[in-house]
C-alpha positions in Angstrom: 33.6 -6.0 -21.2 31.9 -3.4 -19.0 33.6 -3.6 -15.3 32.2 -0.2 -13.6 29.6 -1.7 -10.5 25.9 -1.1 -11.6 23.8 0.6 -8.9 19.9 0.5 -9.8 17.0 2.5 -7.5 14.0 2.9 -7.4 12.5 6.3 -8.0 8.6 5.9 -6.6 6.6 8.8 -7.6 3.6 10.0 -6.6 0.9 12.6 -7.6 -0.1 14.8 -4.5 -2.6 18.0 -4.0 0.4 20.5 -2.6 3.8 19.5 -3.1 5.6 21.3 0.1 3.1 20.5 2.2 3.6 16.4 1.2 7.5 17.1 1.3 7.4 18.5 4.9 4.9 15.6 5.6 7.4 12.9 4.5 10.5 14.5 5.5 9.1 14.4 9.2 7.6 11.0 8.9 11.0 9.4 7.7 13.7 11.7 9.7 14.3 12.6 6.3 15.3 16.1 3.9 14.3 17.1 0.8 16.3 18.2 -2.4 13.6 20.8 -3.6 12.6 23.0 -1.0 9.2 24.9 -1.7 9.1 23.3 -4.9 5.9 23.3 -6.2 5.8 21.0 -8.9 8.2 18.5 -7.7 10.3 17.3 -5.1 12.3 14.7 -3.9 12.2 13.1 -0.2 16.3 11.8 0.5 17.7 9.6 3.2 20.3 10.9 5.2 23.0 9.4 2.3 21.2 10.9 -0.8 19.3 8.0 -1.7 16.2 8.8 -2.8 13.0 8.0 -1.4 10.4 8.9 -2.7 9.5 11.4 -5.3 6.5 13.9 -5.0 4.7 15.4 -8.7 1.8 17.8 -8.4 -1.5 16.8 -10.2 -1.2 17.8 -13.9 1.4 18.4 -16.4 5.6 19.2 -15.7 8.4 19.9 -17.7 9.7 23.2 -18.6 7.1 24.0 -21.3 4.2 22.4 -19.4 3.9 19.3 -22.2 5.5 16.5 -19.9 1.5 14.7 -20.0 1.9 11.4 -17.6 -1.6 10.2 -17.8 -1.3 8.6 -14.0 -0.1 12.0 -12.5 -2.3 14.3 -15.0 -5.9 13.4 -13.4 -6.8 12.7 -9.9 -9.6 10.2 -9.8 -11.7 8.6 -7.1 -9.4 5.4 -7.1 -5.9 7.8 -5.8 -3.3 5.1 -4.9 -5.4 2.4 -6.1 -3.1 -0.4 -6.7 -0.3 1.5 -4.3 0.9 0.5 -1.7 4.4 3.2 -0.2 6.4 0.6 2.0 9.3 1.8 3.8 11.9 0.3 6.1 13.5 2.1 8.4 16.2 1.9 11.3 14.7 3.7 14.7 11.2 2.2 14.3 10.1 3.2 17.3 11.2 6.7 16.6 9.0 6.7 12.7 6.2 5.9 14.9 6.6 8.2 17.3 7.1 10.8 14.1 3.8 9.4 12.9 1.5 10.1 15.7 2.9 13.6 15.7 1.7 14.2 13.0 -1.5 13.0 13.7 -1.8 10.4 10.8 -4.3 8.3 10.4 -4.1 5.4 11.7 -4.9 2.2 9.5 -2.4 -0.6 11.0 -0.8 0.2 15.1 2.3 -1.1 15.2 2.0 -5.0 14.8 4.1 -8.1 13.1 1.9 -9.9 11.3 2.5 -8.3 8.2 5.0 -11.3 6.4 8.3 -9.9 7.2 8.5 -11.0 11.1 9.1 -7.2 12.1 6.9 -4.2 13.4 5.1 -2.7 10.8 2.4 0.1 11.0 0.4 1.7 8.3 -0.9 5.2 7.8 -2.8 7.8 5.7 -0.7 10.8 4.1 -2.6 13.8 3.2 -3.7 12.6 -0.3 -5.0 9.5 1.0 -2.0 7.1 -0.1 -1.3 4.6 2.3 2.2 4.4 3.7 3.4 1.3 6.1 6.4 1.9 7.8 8.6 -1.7 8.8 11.1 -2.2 10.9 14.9 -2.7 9.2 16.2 -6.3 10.0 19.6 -6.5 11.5 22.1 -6.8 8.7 22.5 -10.9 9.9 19.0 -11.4 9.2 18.7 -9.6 6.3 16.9 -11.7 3.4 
């Protein structure tokens, strides 16, 4: 019988034009560090406890020798983040927002909460054109 606790995470990746740029974006937005700085293929966007958050892939082919070929990362195409939708829940909403407008974001959603979960959400733009909604955390009573 296997006893160790499992632990499972999500690791969302996404294909963007320049990979520090889009690290220093997110790391910003979220109060947030990265675990490859001025990497240019690949990077990683980590909560203050390591989790990860959100994985960044330049456009086109990784791996060592250049053959890693995933066919949504390989190819931008007119429908980028079609089908996408980056959610992220945070503590210090206030503060993401506040984070957001500096760097001037675009705006899709202000800060509202009539977005199904009964707490502030807002939704931006990063600098591929991915939309990114930022929610407020729930308090760990009302967590669902």
């Amino acid at each position: 019988m296997y006893t160790d606790e499992l632990m499972n995470r999500t690791w969302t990746i996404i294909a963007v034009n320049d990979v520090p740029s889009s690290a220093a974006w997110y790391s910003e937005l979220l109060g947030a560090h990265n675990n490859h700085p001025g990497g240019k293929a690949f990077d990683q966007i980590l909560d203050s406890d390591g989790t990860v958050l959100l994985c960044l892939h330049h456009w086109g082919p990784s791996g060592r020798n250049g053959d890693h070929h995933w066919a949504p990362l390989s190819l931008r195409s007119d429908g980028v983040g079609n089908g996408l939708l980056l959610w992220f829940v945070v503590d210090g909403f206030d503060a993401a927002y506040d984070r957001a407008r500096a760097l001037k974001a675009p705006i899709e959603e202000a800060p509202n909460d009539d977005n199904g979960t009964g707490k502030r959400a807002f939704v931006i733009r990063d600098p591929d054109g991915y939309y990114v909604a930022v929610n407020e955390a729930w308090s760990v009573a009302g967590q669902h």
